[in-house]
VMD Tcl script that builds the backbone (N, CA, C; Angstrom):
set m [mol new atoms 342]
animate dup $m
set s [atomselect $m all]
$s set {name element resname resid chain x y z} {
  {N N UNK 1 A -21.463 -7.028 -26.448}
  {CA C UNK 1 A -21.837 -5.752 -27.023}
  {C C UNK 1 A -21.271 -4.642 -26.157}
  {N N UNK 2 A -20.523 -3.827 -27.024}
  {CA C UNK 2 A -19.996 -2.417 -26.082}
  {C C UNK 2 A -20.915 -1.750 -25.951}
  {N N UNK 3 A -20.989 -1.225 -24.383}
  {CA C UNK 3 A -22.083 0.047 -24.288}
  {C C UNK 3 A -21.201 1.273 -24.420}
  {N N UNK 4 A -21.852 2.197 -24.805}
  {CA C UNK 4 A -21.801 3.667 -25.299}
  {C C UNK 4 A -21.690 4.496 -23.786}
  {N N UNK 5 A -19.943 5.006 -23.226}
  {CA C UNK 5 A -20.497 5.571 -22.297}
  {C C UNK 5 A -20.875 6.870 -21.988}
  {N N UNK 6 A -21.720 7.277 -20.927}
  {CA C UNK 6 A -22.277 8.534 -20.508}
  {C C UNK 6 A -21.759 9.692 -20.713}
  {N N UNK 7 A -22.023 10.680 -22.035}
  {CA C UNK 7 A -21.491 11.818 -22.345}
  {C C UNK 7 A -20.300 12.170 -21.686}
  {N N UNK 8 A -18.693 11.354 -22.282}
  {CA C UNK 8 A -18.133 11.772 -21.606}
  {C C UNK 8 A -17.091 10.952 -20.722}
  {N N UNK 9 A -18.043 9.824 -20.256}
  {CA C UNK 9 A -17.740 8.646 -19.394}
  {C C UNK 9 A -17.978 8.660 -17.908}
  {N N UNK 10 A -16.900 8.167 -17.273}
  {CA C UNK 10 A -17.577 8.379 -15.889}
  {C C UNK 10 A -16.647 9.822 -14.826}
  {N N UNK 11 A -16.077 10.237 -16.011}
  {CA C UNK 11 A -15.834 11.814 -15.217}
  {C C UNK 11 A -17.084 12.694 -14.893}
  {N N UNK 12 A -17.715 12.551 -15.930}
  {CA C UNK 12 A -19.247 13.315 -16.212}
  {C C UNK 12 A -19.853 12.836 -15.019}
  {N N UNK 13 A -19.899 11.967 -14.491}
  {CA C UNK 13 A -20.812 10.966 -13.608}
  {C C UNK 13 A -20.196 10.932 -12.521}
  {N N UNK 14 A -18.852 11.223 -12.277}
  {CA C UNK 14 A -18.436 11.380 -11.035}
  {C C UNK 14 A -18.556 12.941 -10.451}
  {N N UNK 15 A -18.093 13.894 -11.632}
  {CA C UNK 15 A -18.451 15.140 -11.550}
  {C C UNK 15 A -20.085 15.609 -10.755}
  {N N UNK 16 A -20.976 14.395 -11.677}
  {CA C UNK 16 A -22.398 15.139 -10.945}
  {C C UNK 16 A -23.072 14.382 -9.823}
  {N N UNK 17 A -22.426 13.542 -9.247}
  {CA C UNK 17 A -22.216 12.836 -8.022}
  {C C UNK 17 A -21.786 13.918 -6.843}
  {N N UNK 18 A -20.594 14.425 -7.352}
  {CA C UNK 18 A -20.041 15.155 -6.243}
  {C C UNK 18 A -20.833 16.654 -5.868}
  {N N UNK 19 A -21.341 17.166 -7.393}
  {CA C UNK 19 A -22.184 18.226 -7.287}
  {C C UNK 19 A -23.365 17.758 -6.490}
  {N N UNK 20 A -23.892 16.990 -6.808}
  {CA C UNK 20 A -25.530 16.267 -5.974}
  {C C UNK 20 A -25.067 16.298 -4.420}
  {N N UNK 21 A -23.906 15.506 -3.990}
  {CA C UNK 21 A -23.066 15.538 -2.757}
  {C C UNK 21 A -23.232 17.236 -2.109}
  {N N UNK 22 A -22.572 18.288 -3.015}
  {CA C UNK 22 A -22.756 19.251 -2.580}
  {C C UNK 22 A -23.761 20.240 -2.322}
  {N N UNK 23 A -24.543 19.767 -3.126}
  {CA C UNK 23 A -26.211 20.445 -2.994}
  {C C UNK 23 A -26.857 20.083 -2.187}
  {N N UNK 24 A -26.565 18.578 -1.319}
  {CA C UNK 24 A -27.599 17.910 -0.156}
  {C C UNK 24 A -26.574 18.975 1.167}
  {N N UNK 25 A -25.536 19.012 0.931}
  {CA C UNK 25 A -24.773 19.891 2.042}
  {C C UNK 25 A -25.408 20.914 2.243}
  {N N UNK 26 A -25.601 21.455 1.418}
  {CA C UNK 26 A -26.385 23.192 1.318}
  {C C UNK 26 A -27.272 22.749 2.030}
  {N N UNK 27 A -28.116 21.995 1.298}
  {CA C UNK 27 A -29.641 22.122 1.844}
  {C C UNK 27 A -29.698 21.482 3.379}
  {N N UNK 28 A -28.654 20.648 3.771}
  {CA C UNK 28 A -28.451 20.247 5.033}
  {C C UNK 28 A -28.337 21.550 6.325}
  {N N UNK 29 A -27.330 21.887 5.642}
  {CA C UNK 29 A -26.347 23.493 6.425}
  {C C UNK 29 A -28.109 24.699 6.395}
  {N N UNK 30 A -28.328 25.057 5.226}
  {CA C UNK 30 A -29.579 25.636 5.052}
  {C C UNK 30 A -30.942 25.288 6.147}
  {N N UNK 31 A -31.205 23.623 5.977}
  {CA C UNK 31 A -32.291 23.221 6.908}
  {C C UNK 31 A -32.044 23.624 8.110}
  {N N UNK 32 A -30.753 23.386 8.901}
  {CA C UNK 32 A -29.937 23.520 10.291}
  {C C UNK 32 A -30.191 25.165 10.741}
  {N N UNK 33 A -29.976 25.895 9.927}
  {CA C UNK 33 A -29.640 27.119 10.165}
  {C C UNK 33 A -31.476 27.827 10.262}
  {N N UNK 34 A -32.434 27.493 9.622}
  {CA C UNK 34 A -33.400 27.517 9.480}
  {C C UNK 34 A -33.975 27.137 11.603}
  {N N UNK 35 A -33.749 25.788 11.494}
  {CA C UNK 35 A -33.712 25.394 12.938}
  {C C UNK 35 A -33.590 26.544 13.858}
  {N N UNK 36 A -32.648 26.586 13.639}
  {CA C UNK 36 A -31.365 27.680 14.415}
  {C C UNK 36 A -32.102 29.234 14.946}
  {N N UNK 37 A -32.714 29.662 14.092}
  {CA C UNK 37 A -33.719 30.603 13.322}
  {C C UNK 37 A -34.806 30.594 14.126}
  {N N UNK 38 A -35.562 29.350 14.102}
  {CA C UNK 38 A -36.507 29.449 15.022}
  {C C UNK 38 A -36.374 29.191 16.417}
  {N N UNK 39 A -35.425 28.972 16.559}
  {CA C UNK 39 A -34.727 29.167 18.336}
  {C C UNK 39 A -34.391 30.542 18.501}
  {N N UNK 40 A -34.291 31.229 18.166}
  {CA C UNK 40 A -33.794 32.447 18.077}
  {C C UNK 40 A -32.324 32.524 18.114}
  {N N UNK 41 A -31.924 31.666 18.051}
  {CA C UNK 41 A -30.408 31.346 18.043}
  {C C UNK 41 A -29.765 32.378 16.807}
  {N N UNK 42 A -30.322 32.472 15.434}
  {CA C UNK 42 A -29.619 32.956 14.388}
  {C C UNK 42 A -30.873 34.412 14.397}
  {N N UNK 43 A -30.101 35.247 14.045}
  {CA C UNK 43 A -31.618 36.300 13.548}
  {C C UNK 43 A -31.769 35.960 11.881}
  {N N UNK 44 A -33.069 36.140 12.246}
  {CA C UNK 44 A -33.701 35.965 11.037}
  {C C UNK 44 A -33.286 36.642 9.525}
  {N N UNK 45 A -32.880 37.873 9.689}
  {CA C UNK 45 A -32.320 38.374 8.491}
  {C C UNK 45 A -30.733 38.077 8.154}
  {N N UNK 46 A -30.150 37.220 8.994}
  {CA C UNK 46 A -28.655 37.031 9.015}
  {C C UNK 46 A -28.414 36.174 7.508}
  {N N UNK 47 A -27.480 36.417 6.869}
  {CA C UNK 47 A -26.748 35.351 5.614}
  {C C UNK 47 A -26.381 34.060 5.914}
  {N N UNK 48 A -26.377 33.287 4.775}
  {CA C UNK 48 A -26.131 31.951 5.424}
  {C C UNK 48 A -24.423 31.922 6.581}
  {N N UNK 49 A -24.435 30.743 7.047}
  {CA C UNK 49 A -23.464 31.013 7.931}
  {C C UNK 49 A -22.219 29.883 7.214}
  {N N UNK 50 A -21.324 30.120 7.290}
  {CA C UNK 50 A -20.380 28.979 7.526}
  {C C UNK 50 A -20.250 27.823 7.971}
  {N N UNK 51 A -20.257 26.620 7.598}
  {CA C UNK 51 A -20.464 25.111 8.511}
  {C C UNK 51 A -19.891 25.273 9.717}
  {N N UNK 52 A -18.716 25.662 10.107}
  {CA C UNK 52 A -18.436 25.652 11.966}
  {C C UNK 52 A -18.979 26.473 12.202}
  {N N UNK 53 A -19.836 27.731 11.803}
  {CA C UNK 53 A -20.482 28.638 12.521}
  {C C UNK 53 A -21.788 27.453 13.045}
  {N N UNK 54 A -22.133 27.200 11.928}
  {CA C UNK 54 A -23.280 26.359 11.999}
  {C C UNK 54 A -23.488 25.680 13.405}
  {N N UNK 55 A -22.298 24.960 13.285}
  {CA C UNK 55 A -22.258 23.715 14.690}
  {C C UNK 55 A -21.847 24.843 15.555}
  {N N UNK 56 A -21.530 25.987 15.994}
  {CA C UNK 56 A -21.305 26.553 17.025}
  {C C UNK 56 A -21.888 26.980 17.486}
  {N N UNK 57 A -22.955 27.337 16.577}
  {CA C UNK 57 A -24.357 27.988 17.110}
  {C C UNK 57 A -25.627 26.876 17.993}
  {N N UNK 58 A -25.199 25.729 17.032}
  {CA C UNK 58 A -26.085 24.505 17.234}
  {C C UNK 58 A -25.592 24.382 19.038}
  {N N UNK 59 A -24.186 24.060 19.326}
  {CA C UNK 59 A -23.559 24.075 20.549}
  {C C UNK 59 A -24.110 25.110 21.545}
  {N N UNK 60 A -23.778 26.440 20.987}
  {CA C UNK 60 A -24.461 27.550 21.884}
  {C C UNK 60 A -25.933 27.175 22.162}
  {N N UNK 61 A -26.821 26.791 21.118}
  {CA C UNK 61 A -28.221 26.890 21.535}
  {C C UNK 61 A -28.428 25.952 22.144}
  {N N UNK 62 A -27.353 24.580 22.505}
  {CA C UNK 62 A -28.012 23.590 23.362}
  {C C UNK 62 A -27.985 24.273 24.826}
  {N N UNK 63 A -26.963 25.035 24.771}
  {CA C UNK 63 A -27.344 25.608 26.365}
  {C C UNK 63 A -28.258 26.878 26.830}
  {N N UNK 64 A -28.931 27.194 25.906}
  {CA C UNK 64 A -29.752 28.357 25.765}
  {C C UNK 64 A -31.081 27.867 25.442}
  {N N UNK 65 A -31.684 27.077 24.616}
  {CA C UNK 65 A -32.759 27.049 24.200}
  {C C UNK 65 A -34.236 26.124 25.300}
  {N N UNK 66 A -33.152 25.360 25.831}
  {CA C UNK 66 A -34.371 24.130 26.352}
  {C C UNK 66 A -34.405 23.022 25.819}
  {N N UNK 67 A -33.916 22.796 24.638}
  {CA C UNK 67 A -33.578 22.378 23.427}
  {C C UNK 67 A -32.898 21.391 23.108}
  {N N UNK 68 A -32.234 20.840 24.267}
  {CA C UNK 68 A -30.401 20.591 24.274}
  {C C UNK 68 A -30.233 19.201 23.239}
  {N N UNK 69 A -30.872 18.396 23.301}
  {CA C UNK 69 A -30.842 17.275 22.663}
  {C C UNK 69 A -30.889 17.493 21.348}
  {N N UNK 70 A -32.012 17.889 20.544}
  {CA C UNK 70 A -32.200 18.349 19.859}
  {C C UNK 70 A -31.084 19.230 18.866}
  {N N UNK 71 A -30.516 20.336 19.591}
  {CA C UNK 71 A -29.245 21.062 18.976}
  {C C UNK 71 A -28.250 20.183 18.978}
  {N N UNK 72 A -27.995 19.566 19.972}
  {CA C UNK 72 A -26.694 18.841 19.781}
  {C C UNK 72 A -26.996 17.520 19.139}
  {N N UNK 73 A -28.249 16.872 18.883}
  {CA C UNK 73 A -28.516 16.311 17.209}
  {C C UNK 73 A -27.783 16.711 16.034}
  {N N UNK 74 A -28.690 18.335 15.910}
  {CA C UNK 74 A -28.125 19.112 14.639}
  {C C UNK 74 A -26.746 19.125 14.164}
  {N N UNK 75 A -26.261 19.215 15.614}
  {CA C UNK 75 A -24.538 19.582 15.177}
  {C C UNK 75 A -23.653 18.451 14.591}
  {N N UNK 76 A -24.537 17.457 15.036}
  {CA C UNK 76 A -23.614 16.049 15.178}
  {C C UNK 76 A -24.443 15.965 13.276}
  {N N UNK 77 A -25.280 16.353 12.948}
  {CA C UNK 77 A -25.826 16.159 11.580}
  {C C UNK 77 A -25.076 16.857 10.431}
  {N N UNK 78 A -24.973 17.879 11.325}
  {CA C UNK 78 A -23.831 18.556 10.292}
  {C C UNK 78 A -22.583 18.426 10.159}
  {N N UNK 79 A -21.488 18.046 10.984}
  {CA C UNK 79 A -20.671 17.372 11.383}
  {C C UNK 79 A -20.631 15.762 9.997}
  {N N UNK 80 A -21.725 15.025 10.115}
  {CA C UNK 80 A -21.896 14.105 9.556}
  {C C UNK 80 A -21.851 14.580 8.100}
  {N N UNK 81 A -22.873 14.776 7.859}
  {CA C UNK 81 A -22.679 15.434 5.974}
  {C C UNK 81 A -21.630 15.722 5.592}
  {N N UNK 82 A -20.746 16.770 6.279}
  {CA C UNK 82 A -19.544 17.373 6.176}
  {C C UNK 82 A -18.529 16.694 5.913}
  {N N UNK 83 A -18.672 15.360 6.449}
  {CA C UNK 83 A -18.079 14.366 6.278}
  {C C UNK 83 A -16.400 14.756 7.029}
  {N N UNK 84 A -15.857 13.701 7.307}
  {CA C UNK 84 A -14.329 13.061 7.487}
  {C C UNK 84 A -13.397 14.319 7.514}
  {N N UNK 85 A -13.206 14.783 6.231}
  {CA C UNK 85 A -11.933 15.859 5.998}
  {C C UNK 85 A -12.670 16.840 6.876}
  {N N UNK 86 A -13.834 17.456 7.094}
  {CA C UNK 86 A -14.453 18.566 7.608}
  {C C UNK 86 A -14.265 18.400 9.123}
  {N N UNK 87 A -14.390 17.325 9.522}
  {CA C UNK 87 A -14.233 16.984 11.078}
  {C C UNK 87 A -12.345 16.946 11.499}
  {N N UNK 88 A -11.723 16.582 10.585}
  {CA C UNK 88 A -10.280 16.503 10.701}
  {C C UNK 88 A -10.119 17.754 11.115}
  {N N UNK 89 A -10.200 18.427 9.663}
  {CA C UNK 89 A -9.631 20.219 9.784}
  {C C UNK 89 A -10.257 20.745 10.675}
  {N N UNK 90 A -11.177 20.249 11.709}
  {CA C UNK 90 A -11.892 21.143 12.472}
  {C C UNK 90 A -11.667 20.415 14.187}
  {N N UNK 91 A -11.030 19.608 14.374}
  {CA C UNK 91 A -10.812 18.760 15.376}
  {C C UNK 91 A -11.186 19.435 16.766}
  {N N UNK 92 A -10.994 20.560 16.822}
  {CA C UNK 92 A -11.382 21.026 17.799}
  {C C UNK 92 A -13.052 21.287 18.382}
  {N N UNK 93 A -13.614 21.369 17.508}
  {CA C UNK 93 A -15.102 22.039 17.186}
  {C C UNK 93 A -16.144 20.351 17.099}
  {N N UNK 94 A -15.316 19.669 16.594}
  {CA C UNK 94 A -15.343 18.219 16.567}
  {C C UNK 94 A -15.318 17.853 18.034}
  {N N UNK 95 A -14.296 17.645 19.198}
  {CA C UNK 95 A -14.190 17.436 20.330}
  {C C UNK 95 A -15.102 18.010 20.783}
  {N N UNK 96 A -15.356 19.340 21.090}
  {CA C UNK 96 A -16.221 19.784 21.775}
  {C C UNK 96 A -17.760 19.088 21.743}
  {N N UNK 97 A -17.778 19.172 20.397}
  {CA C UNK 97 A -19.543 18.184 20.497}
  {C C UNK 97 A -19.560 17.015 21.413}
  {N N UNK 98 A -18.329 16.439 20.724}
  {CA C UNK 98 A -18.179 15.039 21.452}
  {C C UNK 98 A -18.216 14.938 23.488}
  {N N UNK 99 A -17.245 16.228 23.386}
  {CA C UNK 99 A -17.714 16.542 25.104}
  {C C UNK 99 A -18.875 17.200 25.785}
  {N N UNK 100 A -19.400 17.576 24.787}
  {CA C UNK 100 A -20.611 17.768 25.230}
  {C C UNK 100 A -21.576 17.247 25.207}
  {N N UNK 101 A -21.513 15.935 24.157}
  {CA C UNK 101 A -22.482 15.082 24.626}
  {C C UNK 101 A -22.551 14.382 25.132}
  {N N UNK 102 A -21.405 13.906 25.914}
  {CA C UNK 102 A -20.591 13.176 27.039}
  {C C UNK 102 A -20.910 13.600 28.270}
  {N N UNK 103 A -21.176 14.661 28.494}
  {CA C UNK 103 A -21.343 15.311 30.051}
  {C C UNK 103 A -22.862 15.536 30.083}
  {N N UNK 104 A -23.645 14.999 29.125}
  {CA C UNK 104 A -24.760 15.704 29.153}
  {C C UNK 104 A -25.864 14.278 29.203}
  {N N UNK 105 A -24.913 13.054 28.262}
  {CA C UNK 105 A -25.456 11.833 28.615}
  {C C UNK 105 A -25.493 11.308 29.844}
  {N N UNK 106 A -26.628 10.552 30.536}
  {CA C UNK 106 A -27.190 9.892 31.691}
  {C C UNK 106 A -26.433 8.544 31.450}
  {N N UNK 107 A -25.460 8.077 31.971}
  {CA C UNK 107 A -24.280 6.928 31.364}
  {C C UNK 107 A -25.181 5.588 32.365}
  {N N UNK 108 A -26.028 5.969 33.628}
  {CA C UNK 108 A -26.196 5.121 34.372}
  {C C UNK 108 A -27.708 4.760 33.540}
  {N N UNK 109 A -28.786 5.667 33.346}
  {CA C UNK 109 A -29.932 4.811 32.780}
  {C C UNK 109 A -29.596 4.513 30.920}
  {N N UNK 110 A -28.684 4.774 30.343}
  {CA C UNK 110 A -28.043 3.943 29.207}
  {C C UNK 110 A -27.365 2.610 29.552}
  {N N UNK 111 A -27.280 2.750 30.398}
  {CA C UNK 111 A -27.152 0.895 30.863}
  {C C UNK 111 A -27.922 0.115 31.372}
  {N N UNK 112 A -29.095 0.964 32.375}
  {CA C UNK 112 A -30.557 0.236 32.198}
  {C C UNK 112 A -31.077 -0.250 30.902}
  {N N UNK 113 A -30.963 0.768 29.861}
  {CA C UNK 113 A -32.124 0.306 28.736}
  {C C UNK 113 A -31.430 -1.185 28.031}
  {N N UNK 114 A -30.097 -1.453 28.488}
  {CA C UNK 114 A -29.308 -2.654 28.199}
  {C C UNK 114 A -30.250 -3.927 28.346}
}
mol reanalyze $m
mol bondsrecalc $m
mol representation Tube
mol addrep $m
C-alpha cells in the first residue's frame, strides 16, 4: 500500500526540521544572553546580541564574574548548537575557548579522578 506523502513530501519536512533547528538556536543564544544579564556581563536593556558576541561575552565574563566555569560552559554551548560551519567561519573565537579552557583546566587532578 502507497502512503500519501506529507503535504508536499519531505521538502515540507525537511524545511520544518531546519526551522525547529533554528528556533532551539534562538532560544539557546536568548537563554545564554539572559545568563549573561544576570552577571552583569550584558546590560539589561541591550538587543539581542550576535552569536560571536555571545561567546565573547561568555569569554569576557569568565574572567570577571567568579563564574569561570560556568561561562566558559556557556560558550562552549553555544559554540555547540551553532554547530560545525559556525565554528569553521569563526576559527578564531573557536580557539580561544579552546585555550582557555586549557589554561584554566587542573591537567594534574584530571588524572587523579582516572
Amino acid at each position: 500500500a502507497d502512503e500519501e506523502p506529507l503535504k508536499g513530501g519531505t521538502v515540507e519536512v525537511a524545511e520544518l526540521a531546519k526551522n525547529i533547528d533554528n528556533i532551539d538556536r534562538s532560544i539557546g543564544l536568548c537563554d545564554t544572553q539572559e545568563f549573561l544579564r544576570s552577571l552583569g556581563a550584558v546590560p539589561t536593556d541591550s538587543p539581542p546580541l550576535q552569536p560571536g558576541e555571545v561567546i565573547q561575552k561568555c569569554l569576557d565574563a569568565d574572567q570577571t564574574s567568579g563564574r569561570a566555569e560556568e561561562c566558559l560552559l556557556c560558550a562552549f554551548d553555544v559554540l555547540n548548537f551553532l554547530g560545525e560551519e559556525f565554528c569553521n567561519n569563526n576559527s578564531e573565537l573557536t580557539a580561544t575557548a579552546w585555550r582557555m579552557v586549557a589554561e584554566r583546566t587542573d591537567w594534574c587532578q584530571m588524572a587523579t579522578r582516572r
